[in-house]
C-alpha positions in Angstrom: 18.5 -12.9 8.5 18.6 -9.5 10.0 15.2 -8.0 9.6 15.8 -5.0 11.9 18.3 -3.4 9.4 16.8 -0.6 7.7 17.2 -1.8 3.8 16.5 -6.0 4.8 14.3 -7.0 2.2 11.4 -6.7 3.8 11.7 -3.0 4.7 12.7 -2.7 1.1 10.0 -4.1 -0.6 7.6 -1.5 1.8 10.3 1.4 1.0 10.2 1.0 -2.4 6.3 0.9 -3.0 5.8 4.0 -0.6 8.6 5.4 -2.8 6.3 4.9 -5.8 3.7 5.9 -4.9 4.9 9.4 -3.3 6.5 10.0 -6.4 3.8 9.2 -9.0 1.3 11.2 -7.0 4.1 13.9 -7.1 4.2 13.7 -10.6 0.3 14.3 -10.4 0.3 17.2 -8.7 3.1 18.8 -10.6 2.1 17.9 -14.2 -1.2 17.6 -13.9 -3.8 18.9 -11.6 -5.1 16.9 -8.0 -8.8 15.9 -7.5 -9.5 18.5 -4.9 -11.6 20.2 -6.3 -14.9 18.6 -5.7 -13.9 19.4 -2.1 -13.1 22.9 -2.3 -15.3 24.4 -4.6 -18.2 24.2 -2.6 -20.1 26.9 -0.8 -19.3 25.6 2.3 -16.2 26.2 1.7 -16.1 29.1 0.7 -18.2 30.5 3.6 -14.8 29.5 5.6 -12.8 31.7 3.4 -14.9 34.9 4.1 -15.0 34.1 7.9 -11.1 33.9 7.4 -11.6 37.7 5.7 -11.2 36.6 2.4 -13.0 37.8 -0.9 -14.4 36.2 -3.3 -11.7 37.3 -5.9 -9.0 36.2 -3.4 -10.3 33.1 -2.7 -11.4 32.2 -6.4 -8.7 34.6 -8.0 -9.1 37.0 -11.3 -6.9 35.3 -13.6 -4.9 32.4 -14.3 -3.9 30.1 -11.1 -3.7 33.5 -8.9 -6.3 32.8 -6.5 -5.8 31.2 -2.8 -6.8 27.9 -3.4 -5.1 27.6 -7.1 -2.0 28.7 -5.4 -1.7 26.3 -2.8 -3.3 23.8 -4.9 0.0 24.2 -6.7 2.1 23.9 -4.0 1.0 20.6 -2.4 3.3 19.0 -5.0 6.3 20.0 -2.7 4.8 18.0 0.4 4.5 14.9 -2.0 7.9 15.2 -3.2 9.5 15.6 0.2 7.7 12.8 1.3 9.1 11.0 -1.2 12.7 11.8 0.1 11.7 10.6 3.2 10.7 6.8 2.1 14.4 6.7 1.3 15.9 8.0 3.9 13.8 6.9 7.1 15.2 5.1 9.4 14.2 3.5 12.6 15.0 6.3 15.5 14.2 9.0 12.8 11.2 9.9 14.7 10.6 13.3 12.6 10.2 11.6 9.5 8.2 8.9 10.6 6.0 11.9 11.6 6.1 13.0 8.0 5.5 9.9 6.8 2.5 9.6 9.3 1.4 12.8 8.0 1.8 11.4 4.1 -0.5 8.8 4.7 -3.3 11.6 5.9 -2.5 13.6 2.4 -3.2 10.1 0.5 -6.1 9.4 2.4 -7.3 13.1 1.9 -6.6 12.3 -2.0 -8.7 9.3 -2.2 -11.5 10.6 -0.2 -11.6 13.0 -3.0 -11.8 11.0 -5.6 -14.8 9.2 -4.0 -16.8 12.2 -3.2 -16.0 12.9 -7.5 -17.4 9.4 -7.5 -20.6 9.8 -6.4 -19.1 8.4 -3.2 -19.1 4.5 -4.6 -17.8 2.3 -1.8 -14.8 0.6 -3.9 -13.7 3.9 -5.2 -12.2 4.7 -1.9 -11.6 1.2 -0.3 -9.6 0.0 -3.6 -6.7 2.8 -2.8 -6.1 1.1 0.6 -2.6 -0.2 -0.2 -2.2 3.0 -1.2 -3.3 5.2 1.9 -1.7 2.7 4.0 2.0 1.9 2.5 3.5 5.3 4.3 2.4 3.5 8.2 3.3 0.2 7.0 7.1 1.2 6.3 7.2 3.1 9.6 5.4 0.1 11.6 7.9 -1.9 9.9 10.7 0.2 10.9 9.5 0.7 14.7 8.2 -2.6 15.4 9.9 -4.8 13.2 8.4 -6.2 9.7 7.5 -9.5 11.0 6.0 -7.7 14.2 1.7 -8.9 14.2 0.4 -5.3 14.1 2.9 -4.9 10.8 1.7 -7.7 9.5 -2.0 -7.6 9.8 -2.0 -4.2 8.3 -0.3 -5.3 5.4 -3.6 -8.2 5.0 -5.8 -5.3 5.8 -4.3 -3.3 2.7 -4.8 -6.3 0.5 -7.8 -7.0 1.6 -9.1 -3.5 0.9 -7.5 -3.3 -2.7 -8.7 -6.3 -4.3 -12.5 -5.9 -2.3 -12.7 -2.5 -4.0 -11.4 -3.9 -7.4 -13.3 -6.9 -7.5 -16.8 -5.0 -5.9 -16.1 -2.9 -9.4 -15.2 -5.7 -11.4 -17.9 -8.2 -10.8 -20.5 -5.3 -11.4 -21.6 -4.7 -7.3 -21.2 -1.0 -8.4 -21.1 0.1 -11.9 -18.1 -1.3 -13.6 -15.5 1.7 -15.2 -15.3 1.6 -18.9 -11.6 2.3 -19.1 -11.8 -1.4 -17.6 -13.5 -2.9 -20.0 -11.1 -0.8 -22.3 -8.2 -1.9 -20.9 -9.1 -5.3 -21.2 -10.3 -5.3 -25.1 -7.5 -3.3 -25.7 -4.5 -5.3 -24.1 -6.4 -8.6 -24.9 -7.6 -7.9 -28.2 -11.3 -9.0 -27.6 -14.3 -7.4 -28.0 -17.2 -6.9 -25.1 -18.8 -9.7 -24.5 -15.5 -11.8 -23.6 -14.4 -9.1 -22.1 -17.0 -8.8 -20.0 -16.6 -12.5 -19.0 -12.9 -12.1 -17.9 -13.6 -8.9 -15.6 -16.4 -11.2 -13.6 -13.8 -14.3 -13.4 -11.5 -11.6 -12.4 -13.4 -9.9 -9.8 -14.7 -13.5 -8.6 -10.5 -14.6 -7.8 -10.1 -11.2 -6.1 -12.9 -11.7 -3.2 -11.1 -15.2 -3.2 -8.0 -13.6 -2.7 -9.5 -11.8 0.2 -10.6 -14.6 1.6 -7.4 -17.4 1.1 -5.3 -14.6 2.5 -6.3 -15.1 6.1 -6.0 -18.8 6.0 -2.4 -20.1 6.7 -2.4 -23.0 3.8 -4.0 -20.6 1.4 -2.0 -17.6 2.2 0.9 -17.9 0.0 -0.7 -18.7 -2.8 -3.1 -15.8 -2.6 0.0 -13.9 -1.4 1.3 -14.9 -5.5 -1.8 -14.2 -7.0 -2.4 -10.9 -5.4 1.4 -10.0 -6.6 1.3 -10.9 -10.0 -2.8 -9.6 -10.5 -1.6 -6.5 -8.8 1.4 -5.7 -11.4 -0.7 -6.6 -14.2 -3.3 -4.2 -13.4 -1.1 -1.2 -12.8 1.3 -1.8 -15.5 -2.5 -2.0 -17.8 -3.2 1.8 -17.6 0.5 2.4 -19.6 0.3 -0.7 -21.7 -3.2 0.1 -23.0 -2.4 4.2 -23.3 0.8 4.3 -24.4 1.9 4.4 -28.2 5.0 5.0 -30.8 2.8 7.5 -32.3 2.4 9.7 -29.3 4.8 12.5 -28.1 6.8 10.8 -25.4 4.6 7.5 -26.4 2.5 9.6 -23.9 4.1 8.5 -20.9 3.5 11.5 -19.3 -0.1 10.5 -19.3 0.4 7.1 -18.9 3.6 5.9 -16.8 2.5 7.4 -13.6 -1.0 5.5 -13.3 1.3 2.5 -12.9 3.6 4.2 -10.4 1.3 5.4 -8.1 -0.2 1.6 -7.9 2.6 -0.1 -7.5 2.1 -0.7 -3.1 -0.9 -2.7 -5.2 1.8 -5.8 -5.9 4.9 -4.8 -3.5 2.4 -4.7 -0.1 2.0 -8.8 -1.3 5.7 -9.3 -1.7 6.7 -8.0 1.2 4.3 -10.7 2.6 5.6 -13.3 0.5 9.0 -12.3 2.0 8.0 -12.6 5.8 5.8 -15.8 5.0 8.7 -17.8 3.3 10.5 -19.3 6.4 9.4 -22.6 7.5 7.7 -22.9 10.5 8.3 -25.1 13.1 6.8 -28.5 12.9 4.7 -28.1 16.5 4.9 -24.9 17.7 4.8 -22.6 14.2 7.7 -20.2 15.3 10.4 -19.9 12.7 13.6 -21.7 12.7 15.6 -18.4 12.9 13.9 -16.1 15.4 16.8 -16.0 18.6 13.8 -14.1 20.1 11.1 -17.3 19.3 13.7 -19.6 20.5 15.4 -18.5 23.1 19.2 -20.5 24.2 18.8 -22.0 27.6 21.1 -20.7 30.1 22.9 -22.5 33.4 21.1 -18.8 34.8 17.8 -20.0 33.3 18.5 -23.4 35.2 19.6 -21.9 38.2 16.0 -20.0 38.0 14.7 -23.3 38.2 15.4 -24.1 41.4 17.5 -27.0 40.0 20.9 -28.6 41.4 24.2 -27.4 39.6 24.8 -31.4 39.6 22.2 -31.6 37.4 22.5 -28.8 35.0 24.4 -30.3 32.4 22.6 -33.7 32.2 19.3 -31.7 32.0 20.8 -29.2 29.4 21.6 -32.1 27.5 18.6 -34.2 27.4 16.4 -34.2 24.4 12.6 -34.4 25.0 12.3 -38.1 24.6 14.4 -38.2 27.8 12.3 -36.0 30.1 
């Protein structure tokens, strides 16, 4: 298998999540309107605007979406969407738009430290978007390095680690737990409070675990499974608990994207599922189809031995037992 190719299905699984979550952001800062505020209505901000020679009026504006930070504010969408374009077509020497994609990953971060300054800067607010702020520099590590390359890889665990600490730090009650949890839950599960209650503990309980079993090689996979079906399940909540016949559009403009956006939340796992899956060699843990792990001997790596031609073959051909 071919990792290096720039749709194998590792890079895919990473292409597609950054994808989605470019686009559903997009579709946030189009439709809707981005969390930036609490950052830039601030009087410290707006003593940079008058240093910059602005006015109140311009800054603020007079009307409808006509001042400077509602205009650019409406603009951002753009930089989101080309981003977007660029998950799909990236590829390994495209050095501009690993840039971009660099650069994508400091508008998420941005984005989520907004919404935990609107948090009253809780901890998990922040730390649970870390698949999130971290799928754009995954695909390009992926792309430069190679997916199965360690620094690749040990990213990836970081971004798991980060999601499912944040969720479960909410979830078993460390920091006040949301209510469109508990909503979600009663809602989707059709139980009231208490039992609810109960399952988001248990919940937040498995995800520290996950944490945890992720770093250890015989727990790994498993946690790897559970973090990719608990992470589809939870994004694919915000729509299923929303959505209804009886709304325009079922309201999936309200809805849909909540699950978009989260989706590196269960594709970040695959993609570890996908490296993980070969069998490793019974002594020294390299994989069975790495040429670069297990490297052909040569008669020039013989000959760099020091040993006679006479005895190349015979040595070539001797199985361990022999030697």
């Amino acid at each position: 298998m071919n990792d290096s190719k720039p749709f194998s299905l590792p890079i895919a699984a990473l292409r597609l999540g950054a994808f989605l979550c470019f686009a559903g952001w997009t579709w946030v800062h189009y439709y809707w309107e981005a969390p930036y505020g609490v950052l830039l209505w601030q009087d410290a901000t707006f003593d940079l605007a008058t240093r910059l020679g602005l006015t109140w009026d311009e800054f603020v504006g007079t009307g409808a979406d006509d001042g400077f930070v509602q205009k650019w504010l409406g603009k951002i969408w753009w930089l989101y969407l080309a981003c977007t374009v660029m998950t799909l077509t990236v590829r390994k020497k495209s050095w501009f738009q690993m840039a971009g994609l660099v650069f994508g990953s400091g508008m998420l971060t941005i984005l989520c430290y907004a919404k935990y300054v609107a948090s009253q800067r809780q901890l998990p607010m922040f730390v649970e978007h870390g698949s999130q702020m971290l799928i754009p520099i995954l695909l390009v590590l992926a792309l430069s390095l190679g997916p199965r390359h360690r620094l690749t890889v040990i990213t990836a665990v970081i971004a798991v680690i980060m999601t499912f600490a944040g969720h479960g730090s909410y979830a078993l009650g460390y920091w006040p737990t949301p209510g469109n949890f508990y909503a979600m839950t009663s809602l989707i599960l059709e139980v009231e409070y208490p039992t609810a209650q109960s399952l988001l503990r248990v919940a937040g309980m498995l995800d520290f675990l996950v944490c945890i079993g992720i770093c250890i090689p015989y727990l790994r996979h498993p946690s790897a499974w559970y973090a990719t079906i608990w992470g589809f399940l939870t994004s694919i909540a915000r729509p299923v608990a929303g959505m209804s016949w009886g709304l325009h559009y079922w309201g999936a403009d309200q809805f849909l994207h909540e699950a978009v956006l989260r989706a590196p939340h269960f594709l970040i796992p695959v993609y570890l599922l996908i490296v993980w899956r070969q069998r490793r060699g019974p002594e020294t843990g390299q994989t069975a189809d790495d040429p670069q792990q297990n490297p052909t001997v040569t008669d020039a790596d013989v000959t760099d031995l020091g040993l006679p031609a006479t005895n190349r073959l015979c040595t070539l051909d001797r199985t361990p037992s022999d030697q």
